[in-house]
KOLLO-904873 format. One line per 10 residues: number of its first residue (from 1); for each residue x, y, z of C-alpha. Coordinates in pm, 1 decimal. Layout:
<nodes>
NUM	X Y Z ~ ...
</nodes>
This chain:
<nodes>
1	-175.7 5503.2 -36.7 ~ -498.7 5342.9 -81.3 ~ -540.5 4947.7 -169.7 ~ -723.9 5045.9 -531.8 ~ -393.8 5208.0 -580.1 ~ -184.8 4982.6 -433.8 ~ -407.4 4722.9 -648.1 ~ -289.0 4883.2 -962.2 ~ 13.1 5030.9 -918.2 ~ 230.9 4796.8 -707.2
11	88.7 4427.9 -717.0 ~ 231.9 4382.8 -1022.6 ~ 573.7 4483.9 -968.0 ~ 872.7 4213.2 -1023.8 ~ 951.0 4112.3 -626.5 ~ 1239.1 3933.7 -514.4 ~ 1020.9 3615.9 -408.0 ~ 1108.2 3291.5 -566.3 ~ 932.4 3195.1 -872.8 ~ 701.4 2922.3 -844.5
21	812.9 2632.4 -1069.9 ~ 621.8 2558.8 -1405.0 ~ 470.4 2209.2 -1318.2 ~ 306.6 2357.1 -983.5 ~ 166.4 2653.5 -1148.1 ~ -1.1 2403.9 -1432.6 ~ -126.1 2202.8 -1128.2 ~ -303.1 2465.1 -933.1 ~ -501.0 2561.3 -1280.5 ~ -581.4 2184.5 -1299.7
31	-712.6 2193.7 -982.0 ~ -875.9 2499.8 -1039.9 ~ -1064.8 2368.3 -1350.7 ~ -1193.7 2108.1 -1140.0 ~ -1300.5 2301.1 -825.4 ~ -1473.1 2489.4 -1091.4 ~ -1639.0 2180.9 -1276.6 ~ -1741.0 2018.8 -936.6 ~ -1897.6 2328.2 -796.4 ~ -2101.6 2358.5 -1143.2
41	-2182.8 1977.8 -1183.1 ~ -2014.5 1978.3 -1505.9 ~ -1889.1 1643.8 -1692.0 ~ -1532.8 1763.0 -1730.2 ~ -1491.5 1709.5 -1395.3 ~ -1429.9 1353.0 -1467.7 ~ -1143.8 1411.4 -1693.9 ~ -962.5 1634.8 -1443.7 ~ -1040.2 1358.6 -1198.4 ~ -881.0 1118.2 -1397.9
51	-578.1 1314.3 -1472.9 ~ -479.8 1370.9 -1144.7 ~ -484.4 998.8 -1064.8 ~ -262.2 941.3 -1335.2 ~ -29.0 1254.5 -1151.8 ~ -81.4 1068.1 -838.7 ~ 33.5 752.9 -971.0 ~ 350.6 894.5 -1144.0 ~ 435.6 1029.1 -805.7 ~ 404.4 706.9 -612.1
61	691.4 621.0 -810.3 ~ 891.7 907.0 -665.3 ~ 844.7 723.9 -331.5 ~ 1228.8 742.2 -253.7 ~ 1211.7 1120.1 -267.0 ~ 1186.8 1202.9 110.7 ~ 915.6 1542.4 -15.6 ~ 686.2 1281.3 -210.5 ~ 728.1 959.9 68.4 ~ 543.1 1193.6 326.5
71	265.8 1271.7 96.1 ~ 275.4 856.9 -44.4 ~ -80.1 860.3 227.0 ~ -251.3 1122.0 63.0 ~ -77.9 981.4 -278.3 ~ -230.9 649.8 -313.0 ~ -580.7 761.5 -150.3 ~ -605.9 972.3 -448.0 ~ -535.1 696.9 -677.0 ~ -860.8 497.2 -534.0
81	-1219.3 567.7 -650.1 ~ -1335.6 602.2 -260.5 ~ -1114.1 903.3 -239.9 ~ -1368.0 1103.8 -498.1 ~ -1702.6 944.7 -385.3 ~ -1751.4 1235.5 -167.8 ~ -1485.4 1478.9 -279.1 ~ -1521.7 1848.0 -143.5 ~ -1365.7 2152.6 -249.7 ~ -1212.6 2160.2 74.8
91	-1013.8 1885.1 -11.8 ~ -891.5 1952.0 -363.1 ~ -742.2 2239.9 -228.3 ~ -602.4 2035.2 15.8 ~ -460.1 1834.2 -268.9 ~ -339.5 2111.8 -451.5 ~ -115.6 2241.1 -134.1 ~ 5.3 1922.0 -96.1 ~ 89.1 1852.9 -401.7 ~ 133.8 2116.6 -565.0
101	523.1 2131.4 -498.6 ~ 591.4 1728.8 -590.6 ~ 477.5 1745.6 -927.2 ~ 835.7 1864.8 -1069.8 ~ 964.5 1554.8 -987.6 ~ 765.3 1326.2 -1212.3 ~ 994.5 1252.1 -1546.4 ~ 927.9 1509.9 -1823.3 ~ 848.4 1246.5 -2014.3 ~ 546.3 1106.2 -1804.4
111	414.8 1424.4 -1682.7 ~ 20.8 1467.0 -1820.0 ~ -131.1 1780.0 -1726.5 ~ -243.9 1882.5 -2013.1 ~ -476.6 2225.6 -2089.4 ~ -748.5 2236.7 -2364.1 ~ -1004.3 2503.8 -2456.9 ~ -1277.4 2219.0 -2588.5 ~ -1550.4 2069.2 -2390.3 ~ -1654.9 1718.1 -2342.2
121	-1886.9 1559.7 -2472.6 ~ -2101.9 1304.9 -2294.6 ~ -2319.5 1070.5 -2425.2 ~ -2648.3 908.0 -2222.3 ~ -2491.3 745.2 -1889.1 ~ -2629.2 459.0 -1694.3 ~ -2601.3 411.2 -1372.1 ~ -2409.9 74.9 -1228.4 ~ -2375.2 -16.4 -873.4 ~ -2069.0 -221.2 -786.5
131	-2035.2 -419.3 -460.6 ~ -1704.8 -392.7 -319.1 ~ -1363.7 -260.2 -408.8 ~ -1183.4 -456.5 -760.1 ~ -939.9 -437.0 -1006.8 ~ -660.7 -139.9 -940.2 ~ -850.8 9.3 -623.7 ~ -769.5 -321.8 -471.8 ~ -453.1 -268.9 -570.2 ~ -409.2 74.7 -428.9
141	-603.8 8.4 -91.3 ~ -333.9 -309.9 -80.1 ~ -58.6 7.2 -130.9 ~ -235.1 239.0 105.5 ~ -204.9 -111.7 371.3 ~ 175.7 -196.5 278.7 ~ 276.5 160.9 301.3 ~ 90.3 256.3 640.7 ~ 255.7 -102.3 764.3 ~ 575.1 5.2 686.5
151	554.1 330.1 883.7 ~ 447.9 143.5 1183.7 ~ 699.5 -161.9 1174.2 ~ 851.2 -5.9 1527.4 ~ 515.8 -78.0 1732.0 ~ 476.9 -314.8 1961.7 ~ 218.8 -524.4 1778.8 ~ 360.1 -563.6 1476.9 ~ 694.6 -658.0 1602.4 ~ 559.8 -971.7 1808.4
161	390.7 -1050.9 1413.5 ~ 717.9 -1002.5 1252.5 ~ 938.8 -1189.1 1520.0 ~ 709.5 -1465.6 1579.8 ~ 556.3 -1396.3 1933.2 ~ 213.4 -1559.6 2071.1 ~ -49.1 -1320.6 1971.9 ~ -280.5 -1250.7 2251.9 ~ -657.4 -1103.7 2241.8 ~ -501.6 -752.6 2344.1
171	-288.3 -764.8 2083.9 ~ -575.6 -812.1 1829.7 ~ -751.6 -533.3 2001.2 ~ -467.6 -302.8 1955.8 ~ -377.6 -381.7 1598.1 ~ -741.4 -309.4 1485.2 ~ -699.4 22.0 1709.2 ~ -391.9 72.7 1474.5 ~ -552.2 34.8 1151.4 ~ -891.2 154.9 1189.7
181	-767.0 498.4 1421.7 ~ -422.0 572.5 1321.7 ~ -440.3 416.4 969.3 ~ -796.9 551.9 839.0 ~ -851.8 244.9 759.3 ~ -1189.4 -2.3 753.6 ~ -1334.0 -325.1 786.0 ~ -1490.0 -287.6 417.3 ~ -1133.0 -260.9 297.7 ~ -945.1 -469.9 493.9
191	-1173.8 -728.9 399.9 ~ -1181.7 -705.0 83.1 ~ -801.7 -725.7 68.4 ~ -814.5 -1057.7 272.9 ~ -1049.8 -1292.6 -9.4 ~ -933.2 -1619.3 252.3 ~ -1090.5 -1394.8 577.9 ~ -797.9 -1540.4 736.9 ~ -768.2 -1391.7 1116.8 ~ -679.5 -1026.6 1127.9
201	-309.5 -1103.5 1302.3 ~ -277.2 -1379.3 1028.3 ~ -350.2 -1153.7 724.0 ~ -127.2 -864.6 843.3 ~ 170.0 -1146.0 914.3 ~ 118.8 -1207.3 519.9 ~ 149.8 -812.8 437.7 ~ 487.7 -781.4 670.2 ~ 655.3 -1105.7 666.1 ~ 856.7 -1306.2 877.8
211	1171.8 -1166.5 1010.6 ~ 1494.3 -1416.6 898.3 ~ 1645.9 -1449.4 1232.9 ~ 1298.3 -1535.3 1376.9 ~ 1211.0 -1821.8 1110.8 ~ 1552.7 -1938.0 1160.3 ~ 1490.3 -1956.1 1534.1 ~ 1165.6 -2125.4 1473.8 ~ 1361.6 -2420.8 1311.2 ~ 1624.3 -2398.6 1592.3
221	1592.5 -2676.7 1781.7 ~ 1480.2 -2905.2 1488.6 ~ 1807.1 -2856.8 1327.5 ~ 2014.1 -2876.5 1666.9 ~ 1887.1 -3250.4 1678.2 ~ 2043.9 -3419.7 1412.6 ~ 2280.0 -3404.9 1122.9 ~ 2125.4 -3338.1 774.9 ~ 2261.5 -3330.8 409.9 ~ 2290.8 -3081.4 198.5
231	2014.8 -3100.8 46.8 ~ 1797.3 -3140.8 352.2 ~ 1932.8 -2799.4 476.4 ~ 1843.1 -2648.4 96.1 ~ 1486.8 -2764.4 187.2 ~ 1508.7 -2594.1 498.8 ~ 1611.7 -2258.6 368.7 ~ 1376.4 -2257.5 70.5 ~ 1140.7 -2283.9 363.7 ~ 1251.6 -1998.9 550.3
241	1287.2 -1803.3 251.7 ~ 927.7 -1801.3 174.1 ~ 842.4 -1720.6 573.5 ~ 1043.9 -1403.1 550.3 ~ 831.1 -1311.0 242.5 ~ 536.7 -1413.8 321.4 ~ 435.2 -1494.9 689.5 ~ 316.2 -1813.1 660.7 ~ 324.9 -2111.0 467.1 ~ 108.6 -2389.5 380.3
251	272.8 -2753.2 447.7 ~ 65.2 -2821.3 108.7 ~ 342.9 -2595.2 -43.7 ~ 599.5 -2794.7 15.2 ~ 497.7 -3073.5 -227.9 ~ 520.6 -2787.9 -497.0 ~ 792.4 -2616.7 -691.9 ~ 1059.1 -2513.6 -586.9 ~ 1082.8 -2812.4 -338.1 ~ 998.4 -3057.4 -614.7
261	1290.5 -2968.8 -742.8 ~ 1494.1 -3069.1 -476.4 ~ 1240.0 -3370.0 -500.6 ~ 973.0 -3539.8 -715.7 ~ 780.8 -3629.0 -393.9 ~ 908.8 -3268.9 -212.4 ~ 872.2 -3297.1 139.7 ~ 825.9 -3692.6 170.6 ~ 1119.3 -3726.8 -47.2 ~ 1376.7 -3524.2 114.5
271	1289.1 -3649.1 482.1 ~ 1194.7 -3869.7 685.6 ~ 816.8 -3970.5 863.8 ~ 905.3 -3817.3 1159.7 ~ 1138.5 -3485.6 1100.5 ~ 819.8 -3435.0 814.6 ~ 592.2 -3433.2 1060.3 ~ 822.6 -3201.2 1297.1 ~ 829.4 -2950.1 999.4 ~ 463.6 -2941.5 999.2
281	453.4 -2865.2 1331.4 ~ 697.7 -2564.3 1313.6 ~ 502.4 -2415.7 1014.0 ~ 138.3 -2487.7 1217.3 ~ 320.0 -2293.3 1508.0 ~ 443.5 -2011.9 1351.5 ~ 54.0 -1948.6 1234.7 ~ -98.0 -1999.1 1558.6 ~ 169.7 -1762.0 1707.4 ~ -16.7 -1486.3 1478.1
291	-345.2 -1605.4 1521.1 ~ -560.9 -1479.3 1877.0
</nodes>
């Protein structure tokens, strides 16, 4: 039989294949319009752009879904204007694969591919040039950071930054290998997410935290020394609290809500000259131990 018959007669036959779902069918013509629109220059392309970001960002929220957490990489690069600087149509249909099977399960409710037969309309344009990354691609690059982070909380480096341990020169080297290599990551991004240019080890301590046991370990010793009230030990775990969340802390902090409410004078009034100094210490430590 030849393939013009084959063509005509049998493609088109009911087969016992699965059915693609709905959603992904509407998503491969989305990406299809747009594949189209970029290879002709044409202005819709910006719509279709847009609405996939919005499709993107409805599926970050499926992160639990073990289908959509693999794709969360390609998910929030999407959702950031560097993604489509240089987009190819190589890479949509890299999206569409990719995606193209997730997209049932955004909420009915929130789903926005939408099809029209109008064109748009576009107006005289003027071209802006904007220095660095703001607003919500800040916010996804921050996502794209957290997320890769997370993936990589079993490697070496960033286990001696969660559990407290001296951070050495080779351990700087290898967390920018980490980032830059494995993460697709770069400087222009990473520094744009760190305003304070604190040190590299620093800033990623902020992003990952402070494990418990290790801030509680950090105050060891101080504790083991003497007998303290209630409240003193309150003071103490509001402390460690805030390490687990966030790394670091600034002493300054401690003359701010929520210690103030323990009291007025926050650090000063809850302990002595000498055990506030001591807590200084412990906080400048637990910096320095991220710091190379």
């Amino acid at each position: 039989m030849s393939l013009t018959n084959l063509a005509r007669n049998v493609a088109g036959l009911p087969s016992e294949l699965p059915a693609d779902d709905e959603t992904a069918k509407q998503f491969d013509l989305l990406l299809l319009n747009l594949q189209l629109a970029v290879l002709n220059s044409e202005p819709s392309a910006a719509a279709h752009q847009e609405t996939i970001r919005r499709i993107a960002g409805q599926l970050e929220l499926k992160g639990s879904i073990p289908m959509v957490a693999k794709q969360m990489p390609l998910i929030l690069d999407i959702q950031t204007d560097e993604f489509w600087e240089s987009i190819t149509l190589p890479i949509l249909e890299t999206v569409r694969k990719r995606l193209r099977d997730l997209v049932q399960f955004i909420d009915k409710a929130r789903q926005t591919i939408l099809k029209t037969d109008f064109e748009d309309q576009i107006g005289l344009g003027t071209v802006m040039s904007i220095p660095g990354i703001y607003g919500s691609d800040l916010a996804q690059y921050r996502k794209k950071v957290m997320h890769f982070l997370k993936e990589h909380e079993d490697h070496i480096t960033l286990k001696k930054l969660r559990y407290n341990r001296p951070f050495t020169p080779t351990d700087l080297k290898e967390l920018e290998r980490l980032l830059f290599e494995i993460g697709k990551l770069n400087q222009a991004q990473l520094e744009s997410l760190n305003p304070g240019h604190d040190q590299l080890g620093v800033f990623i301590r902020t992003l990952v935290g402070l494990d418990r046991e290790a801030a509680k370990e950090a105050f060891g010793q101080f504790l083991k020394n003497a007998t303290f009230t209630a409240n003193q030990l309150r003071f103490i775990n509001l402390i460690i609290d805030l390490l687990t969340t966030n790394g670091i802390m600034d002493p300054a902090q401690l003359y701010e809500a929520p210690y103030t409410d323990l009291s007025s004078n926050g650090l000063d009034g809850v302990f002595g000259d000498g055990e506030a100094g001591a807590i200084v210490g412990i906080l400048k430590t637990i910096k320095e131990n991220a710091a190379a």
